[in-house]
C-alpha positions as MATLAB code, in Angstrom:
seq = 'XXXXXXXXXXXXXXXXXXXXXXXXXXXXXXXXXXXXXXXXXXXXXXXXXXXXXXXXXXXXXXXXXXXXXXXXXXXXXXXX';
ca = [
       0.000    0.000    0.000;
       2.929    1.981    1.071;
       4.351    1.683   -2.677;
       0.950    3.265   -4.189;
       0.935    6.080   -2.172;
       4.361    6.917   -2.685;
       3.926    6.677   -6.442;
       1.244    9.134   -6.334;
       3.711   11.445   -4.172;
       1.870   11.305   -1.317;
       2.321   11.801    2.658;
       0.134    9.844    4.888;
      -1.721   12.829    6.160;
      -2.919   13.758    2.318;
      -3.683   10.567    1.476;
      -5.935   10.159    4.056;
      -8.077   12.926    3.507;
      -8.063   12.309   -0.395;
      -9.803    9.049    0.512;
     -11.881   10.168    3.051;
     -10.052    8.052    6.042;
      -7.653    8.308    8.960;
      -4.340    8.819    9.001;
      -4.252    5.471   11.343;
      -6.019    3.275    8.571;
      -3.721    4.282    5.961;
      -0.903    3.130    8.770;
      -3.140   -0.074    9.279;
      -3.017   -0.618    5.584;
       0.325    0.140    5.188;
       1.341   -2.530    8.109;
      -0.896   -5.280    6.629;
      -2.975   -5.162    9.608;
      -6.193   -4.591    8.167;
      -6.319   -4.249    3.986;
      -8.977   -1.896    2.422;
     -12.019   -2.839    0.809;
     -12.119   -2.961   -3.340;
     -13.732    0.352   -4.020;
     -11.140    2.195   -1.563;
      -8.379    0.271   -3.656;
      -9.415    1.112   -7.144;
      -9.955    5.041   -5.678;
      -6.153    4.771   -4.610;
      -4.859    3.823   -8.227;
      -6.885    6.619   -9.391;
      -5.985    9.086   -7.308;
      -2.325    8.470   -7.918;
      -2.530    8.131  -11.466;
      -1.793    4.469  -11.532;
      -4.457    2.321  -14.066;
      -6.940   -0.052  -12.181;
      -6.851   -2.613  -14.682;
      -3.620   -3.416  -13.251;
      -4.852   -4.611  -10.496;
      -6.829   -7.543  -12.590;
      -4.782  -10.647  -13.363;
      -3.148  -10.677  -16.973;
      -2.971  -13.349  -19.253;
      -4.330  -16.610  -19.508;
      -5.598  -15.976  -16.341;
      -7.356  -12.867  -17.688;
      -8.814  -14.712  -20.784;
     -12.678  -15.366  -21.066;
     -13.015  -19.271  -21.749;
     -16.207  -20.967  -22.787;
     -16.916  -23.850  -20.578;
     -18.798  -26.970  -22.787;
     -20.624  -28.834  -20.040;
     -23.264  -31.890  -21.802;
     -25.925  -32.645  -19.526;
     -24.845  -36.288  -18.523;
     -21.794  -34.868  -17.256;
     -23.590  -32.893  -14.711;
     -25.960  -36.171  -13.801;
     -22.768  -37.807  -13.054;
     -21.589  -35.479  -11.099;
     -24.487  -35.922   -8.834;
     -24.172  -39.728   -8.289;
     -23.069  -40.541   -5.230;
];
């Protein structure tokens, strides 16, 4: 967490109010003791100019895949 801030040039005190938070849950994020929620974590990249998307995973693991499931496969699945 530290690294984003610091990219955005950023002390804790400013960061904090940019967000809308204490200066003691930027130091909570910043220790690993508590981690912020998914909206407060894409509002960080933003507001330091880094690009959310980064933040999804790249690659294969990225890639849309069609799944091909026939119907006796799921009643098989089911059998004990």
């Amino acid at each position: 967490m530290q690294q984003i801030r610091l990219a955005g040039n950023y002390n804790v005190s400013r960061f904090a109010k940019k967000l809308g938070v204490s200066k003691q849950t930027i130091y909570n994020w910043e220790s690993g003791e508590t981690s912020p929620d998914t909206s407060l974590l894409i509002k960080m990249y933003i507001v330091c100019g880094l690009n959310p998307k980064s933040l999804l995973p790249q690659g294969k693991l990225g890639e849309k895949k069609q799944c091909k499931l026939k119907v006796k496969d799921v009643d098989k699945a089911r059998i004990p």
